[in-house]
C-alpha positions as CSV (number, residue, x, y, z in Angstrom):
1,X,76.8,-31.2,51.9
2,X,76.2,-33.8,48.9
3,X,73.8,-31.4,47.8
4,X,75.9,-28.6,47.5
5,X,78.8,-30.6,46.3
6,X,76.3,-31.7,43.7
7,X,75.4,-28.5,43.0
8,X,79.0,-27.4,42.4
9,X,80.1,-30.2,40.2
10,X,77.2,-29.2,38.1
11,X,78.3,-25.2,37.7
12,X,81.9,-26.2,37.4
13,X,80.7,-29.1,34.5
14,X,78.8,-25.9,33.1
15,X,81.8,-23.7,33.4
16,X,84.1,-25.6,31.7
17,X,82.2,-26.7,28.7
18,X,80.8,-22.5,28.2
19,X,84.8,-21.7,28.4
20,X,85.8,-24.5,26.1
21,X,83.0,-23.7,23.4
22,X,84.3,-20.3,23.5
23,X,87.5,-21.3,22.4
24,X,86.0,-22.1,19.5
25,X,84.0,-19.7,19.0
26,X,87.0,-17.0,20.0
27,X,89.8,-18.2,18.8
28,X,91.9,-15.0,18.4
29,X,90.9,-14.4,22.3
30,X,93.4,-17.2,23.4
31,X,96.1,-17.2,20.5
32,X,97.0,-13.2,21.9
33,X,97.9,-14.6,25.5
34,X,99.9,-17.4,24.5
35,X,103.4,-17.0,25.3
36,X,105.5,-16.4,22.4
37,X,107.8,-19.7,23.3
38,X,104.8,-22.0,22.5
39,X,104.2,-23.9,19.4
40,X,101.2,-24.2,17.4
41,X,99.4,-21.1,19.3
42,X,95.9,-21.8,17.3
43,X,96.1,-25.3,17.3
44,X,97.0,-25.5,21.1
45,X,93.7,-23.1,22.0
46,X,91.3,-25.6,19.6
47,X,93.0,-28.8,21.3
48,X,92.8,-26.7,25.3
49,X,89.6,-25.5,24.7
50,X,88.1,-29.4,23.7
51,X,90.1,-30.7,26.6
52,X,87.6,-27.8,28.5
53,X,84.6,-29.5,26.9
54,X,85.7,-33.2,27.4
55,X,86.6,-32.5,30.9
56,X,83.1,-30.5,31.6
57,X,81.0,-33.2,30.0
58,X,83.2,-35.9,32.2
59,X,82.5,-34.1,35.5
60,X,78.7,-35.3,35.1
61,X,79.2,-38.9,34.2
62,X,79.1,-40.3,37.2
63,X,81.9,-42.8,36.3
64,X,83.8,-40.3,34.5
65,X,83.9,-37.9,37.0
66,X,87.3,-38.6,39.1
67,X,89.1,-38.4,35.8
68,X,87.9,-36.4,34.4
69,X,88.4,-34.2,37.7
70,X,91.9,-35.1,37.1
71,X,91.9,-34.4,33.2
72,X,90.9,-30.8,34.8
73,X,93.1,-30.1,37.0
74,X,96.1,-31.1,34.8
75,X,94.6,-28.8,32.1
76,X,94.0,-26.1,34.4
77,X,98.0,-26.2,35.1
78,X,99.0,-26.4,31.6
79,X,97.4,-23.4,30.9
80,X,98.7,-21.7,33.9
81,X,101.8,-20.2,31.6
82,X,99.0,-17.9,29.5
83,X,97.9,-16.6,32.4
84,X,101.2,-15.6,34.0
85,X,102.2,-14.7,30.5
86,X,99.1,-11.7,30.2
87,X,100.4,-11.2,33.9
88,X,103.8,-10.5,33.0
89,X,102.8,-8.7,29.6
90,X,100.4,-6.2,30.7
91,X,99.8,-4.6,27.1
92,X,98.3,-8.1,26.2
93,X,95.7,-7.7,28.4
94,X,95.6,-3.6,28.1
95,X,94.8,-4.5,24.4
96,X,92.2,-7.1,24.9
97,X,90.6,-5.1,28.0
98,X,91.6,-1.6,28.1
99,X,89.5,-0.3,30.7
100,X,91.2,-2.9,32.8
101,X,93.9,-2.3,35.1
102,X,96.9,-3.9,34.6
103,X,96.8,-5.5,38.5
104,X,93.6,-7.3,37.3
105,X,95.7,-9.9,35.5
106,X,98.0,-10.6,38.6
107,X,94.6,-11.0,41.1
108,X,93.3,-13.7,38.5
109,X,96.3,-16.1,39.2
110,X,95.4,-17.3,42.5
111,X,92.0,-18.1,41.1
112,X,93.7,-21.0,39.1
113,X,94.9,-22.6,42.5
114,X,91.2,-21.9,43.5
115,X,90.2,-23.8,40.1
116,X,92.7,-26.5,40.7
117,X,91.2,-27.3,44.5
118,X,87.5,-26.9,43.4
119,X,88.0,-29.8,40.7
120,X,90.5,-31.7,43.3
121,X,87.7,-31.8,45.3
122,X,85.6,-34.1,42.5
123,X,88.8,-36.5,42.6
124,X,87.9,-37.6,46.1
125,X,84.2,-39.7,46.7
């Protein structure tokens, strides 16, 4: 089991930091699913995306882990509105992903909760 939790905290580490360099790398990406009653739409994508990084990097300090865990799972709620937003806007996502059905961006959301538990689960020795 410590193993596999080991194992898990060091893909999920990986996960974040790849999805938080791509923030930067794909700015435009994030800015189009960011609901229109946010602020600072680019500035709020550079700022989530090193939050991603920070929080990646954390998982793997040993000492850093539980809060960063924590840093995670708080970032992983604030950016739950985007997600419900390309949701509840399908021709967001038809534009980014056209050969995508619209029901796609509706199966995603439960994968936050799955997100949320799975760096929960690094909150707890």
């Amino acid at each position: 089991m410590l193993t596999t939790k080991i194992a898990l905290k060091w893909l999920l580490g990986v996960l974040f930091v790849a999805a938080g360099l791509n923030h930067f790398w794909k700015p435009e990406f994030y800015v189009k699913i960011m609901p229109p009653y946010m602020p600072w739409h680019y500035e709020l994508v550079l700022i989530s995306g090193a939050f991603e990084i920070l929080g990646g990097i954390g998982l793997l300090v040993p000492y850093l882990t539980v809060p960063a865990a924590w840093g995670l799972v708080a970032l992983l709620v604030a950016v739950f509105p985007a997600n419900l937003y390309m949701a509840l806007k399908p021709e967001v996502g038809a534009e980014m992903f056209p050969n995508l059905p619209p029901a796609v961006w509706w199966v995603r959301l439960p994968f936050q909760v799955v997100f949320i538990a799975w760096a929960y689960w690094f909150t707890r020795k």
